[in-house]
C-alpha angles and dihedrals in degrees: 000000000000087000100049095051096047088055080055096049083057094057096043088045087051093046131194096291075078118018090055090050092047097054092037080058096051095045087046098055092037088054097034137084087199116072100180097046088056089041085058101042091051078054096055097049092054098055091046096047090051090048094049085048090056096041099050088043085056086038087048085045091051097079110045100094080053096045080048087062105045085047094049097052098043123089089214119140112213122202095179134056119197103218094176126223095358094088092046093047092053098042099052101050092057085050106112091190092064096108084044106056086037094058087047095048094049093039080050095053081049096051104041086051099052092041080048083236082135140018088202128105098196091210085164091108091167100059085061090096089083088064095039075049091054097045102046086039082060098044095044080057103057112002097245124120095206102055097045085054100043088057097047088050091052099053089041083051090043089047091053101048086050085048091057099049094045091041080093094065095054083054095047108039109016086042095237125131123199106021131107131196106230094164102132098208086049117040090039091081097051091088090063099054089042089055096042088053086043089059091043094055078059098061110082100210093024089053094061096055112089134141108191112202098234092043085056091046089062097044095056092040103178089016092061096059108127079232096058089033095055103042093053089049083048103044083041091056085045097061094041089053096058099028098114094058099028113114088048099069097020092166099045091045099046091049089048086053096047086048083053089048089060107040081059094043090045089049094044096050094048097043106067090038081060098040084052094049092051096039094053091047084042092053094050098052097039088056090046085050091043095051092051086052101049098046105034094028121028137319088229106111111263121206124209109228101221127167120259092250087090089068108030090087098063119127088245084043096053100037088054096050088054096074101022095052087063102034092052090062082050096045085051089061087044110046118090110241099023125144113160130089112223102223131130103014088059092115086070091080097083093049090058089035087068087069096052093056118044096051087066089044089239099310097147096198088061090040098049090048088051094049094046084054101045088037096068090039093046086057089050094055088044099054089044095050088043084069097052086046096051093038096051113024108052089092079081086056111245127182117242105212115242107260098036140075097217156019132245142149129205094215096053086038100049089074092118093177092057091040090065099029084060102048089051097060094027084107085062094040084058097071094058103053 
C-alpha cells in the first residue's frame, strides 16, 4: 500500500494544471485523426491552465494586506486556523483504503454510464482526493475498509449525478459543450443558488430585477474594460486597506491605493486573455472527443468531467470573488458561532463562486444574494469540520499552529454532500469512538 500512496503523492505532487492536460491529450489522439492539432491544443491548455494558476495565486495574494486590516481591527477570537491542503494531504497518504476507493469510484463511473445512471466521464483524476478524504475521514472513524469506501462512493455517485443537471449551465452560459463539473466540494453548492433563483422567479417585483454582468458590460462601454474596471475595485481596496491611518500619511497612502489600482488592473486584463485562450483549445478537443462518442460509442450525449478551474477566471468570476474574498474574512469576525479563521484555502472562493453564478446566467444581483448565502454557511462547515479534523487526526502529527486550538481547511470542508451525509450517520460513528 506504500507504493500506491506514493504514486498518489506524484499526482498530487503534479497537480491538475498536468494531469488534466495529459488525459485530455490521450483521449484526443485516441478520438482524433489529427495528431498535431490535438498535440497544440494540449499545449495550449496547459499553458492556460499554468497561467490562470499564477495569476489566481497574484489575484489570492492581493488581498492580504486588506484581510490584515479587517483582522487587525476586529475584536474576533479565533479557535481554528484553515491551513489549506496541508490536512487533507496528510490525511489522505497514511490512508491504507486508497487503492481501494479509487478501484470503486472508477467501477462506479462505469457502472453508472453503462446503466445510463450518468452522461459524465469524471477524467479529473486529481480531485479524487476529495473522495480518497471522505473515505480515510470515515476509517479512521470506525476501523472498517467497507464503510469508508461505501461513503466515498456515495458522495463520488451523488457528485455525478449534480454534475450532470448543472452540465447545462456551463453550455449555456460558459460556452462549453460537453463538459460537466463532478468536483464534490464544487458542484455541491449549485442546488442552493438554483433554489435561491427559483424563489426569486416567485416574487413578483423581486423576479424582474435583474443586472446581468455582460449586459452591464455594454451599457458602460469604455467603463466596462477589465483594465478601467479593475483599476477603480483596486484603487477602491486600497483605500479601504489603509483607511484608519490615512490622513496621517495622505501621499504614501494615495500612492499604495493607486499600486493597488494597478495589481488588480494588471490581473483583470490578463485573465480573460488567458480564459479565451484555454476555452477555445478545451472546445476543440471536447467536440473531437464528442464526435468519437457519439459515432464509435453511443449517440446518448457524454459529458467530459473537468475541474472548476476552467471556469474561476471568467470576467463575472472574477468580478464576484473581488468583493466576496474580503468580505468572507469579514463575515468570519462577524458570524455567531464562528471559530475558524479563513486563511490559506481562500483561493477556493472562485471556485464556489462559479456555482453561484451560472445558475443565474451572470445576473450579479441573484449571484451575490446567493454567496452571501453559501459563504456563512461555508464558515460554519468549516469550523465544524475543523473539530473532527483536530479530534481525530493528530495521531499523524500535525502541528497545531501557536495561537489556536485546532486545525481545518475550506477546501477539504466545502464538501456539502459528505457534511450531510455525516451528520446524518454520526449516531452510528458514535459507537465506534
Amino acid at each position: 500500500m506504500t507504493f500506491i500512496n506514493n504514486i498518489i503523492e506524484k499526482i498530487i505532487e503534479i497537480g491538475p494544471v498536468i494531469i488534466i492536460p495529459s488525459i485530455l491529450l490521450v483521449f484526443g489522439l485516441i478520438a482524433s485523426r489529427k495528431p498535431l492539432s490535438v498535440l497544440k491544443n494540449s499545449t495550449f491548455i496547459f499553458i492556460g491552465l499554468v497561467g490562470l494558476s499564477i495569476l489566481l495565486s497574484l489575484f489570492i495574494n492581493f488581498f492580504e494586506p486588506l484581510i490584515n486590516t479587517i483582522l487587525t481591527n476586529s475584536s474576533k477570537e479565533f479557535e481554528i486556523i484553515d491551513i489549506g491542503w496541508l490536512v487533507s494531504e496528510k490525511v489522505i497518504l497514511n490512508s491504507p483504503i486508497n487503492l481501494q476507493i479509487i478501484i470503486a469510484i472508477i467501477a462506479l463511473n462505469i457502472f453508472m454510464l453503462l446503466f445510463r445512471l450518468t452522461r459524465t466521464i469524471n477524467i479529473d483524476l486529481w480531485n479524487y482526493w476529495i473522495f480518497l478524504l471522505v473515505g480515510s475521514i470515515v476509517f479512521t472513524i470506525t476501523g472498517i475498509a467497507w464503510i469508508g469506501i461505501l461513503i466515498a462512493a456515495i458522495v463520488a455517485a451523488i457528485s455525478l449525478v449534480l454534475a450532470d443537471i448543472y452540465a447545462i449551465y456551463i453550455s449555456s452560459y460558459f460556452g462549453i459543450k460537453g463538459v460537466s463539473n463532478p468536483q464534490a466540494q464544487v458542484i455541491s453548492w449549485a442546488p442552493i443558488s438554483h433554489f435561491i433563483n427559483f424563489i426569486f422567479n416567485k416574487i413578483p417585483f423581486i423576479k424582474k430585477i435583474h443586472f446581468f454582468y455582460e449586459e452591464i458590460q455594454q451599457k458602460l462601454g469604455y467603463f466596462s474594460e477589465p483594465m478601467i474596471v479593475g483599476f477603480i475595485l483596486g484603487f477602491a481596496i486600497g483605500l479601504i486597506t489603509k483607511y484608519k491611518n490615512f490622513y496621517l500619511n495622505i501621499n504614501q497612502n494615495l500612492i499604495y491605493a493607486l499600486t493597488s489600482g494597478l495589481k488588480l488592473s494588471i490581473i483583470m486584463i490578463l485573465m480573460p486573455r488567458v480564459v479565451r485562450l484555454l476555452i477555445k483549445s478545451l472546445n476543440t478537443i471536447i467536440n473531437d472527443i464528442r464526435s468519437f462518442i457519439n459515432k464509435r460509442i453511443t449517440k446518448r450525449e457524454i459529458y467530459i468531467g473537468l475541474n472548476s478551474i476552467f471556469f474561476s477566471g471568467y470576467p463575472s468570476v472574477i468580478g464576484l470573488s473581488v468583493i466576496i474574498i474580503p468580505l468572507s474574512v469579514y463575515i468570519a469576525t462577524l458570524l455567531p458561532g464562528n471559530t475558524v479563521l479563513p486563511s490559506a484555502d481562500l483561493i477556493m472562493i472562485p471556485f464556489i463562486l462559479v456555482w453561484a453564478i451560472a445558475p443565474s446566467r451572470g445576473d450579479i444581483f441573484r449571484s451575490f444574494i446567493s454567496a452571501m448565502i453559501i459563504i456563512p454557511i461555508l464558515i460554519w462547515l468549516t469550523g465544524d469540520m475543523g473539530t473532527l479534523f483536530t479530534n481525530y487526526f493528530t495521531k499523524y502529527n500535525f502541528e497545531i499552529v501557536e495561537g489556536y486550538k485546532g486545525i481545518s481547511s475550506i477546501g477539504s470542508s466545502s464538501n456539502l454532500i459528505f457534511w450531510i451525509l455525516f451528520q446524518l450517520v454520526k449516531p452510528i460513528f458514535s459507537i465506534f469512538t
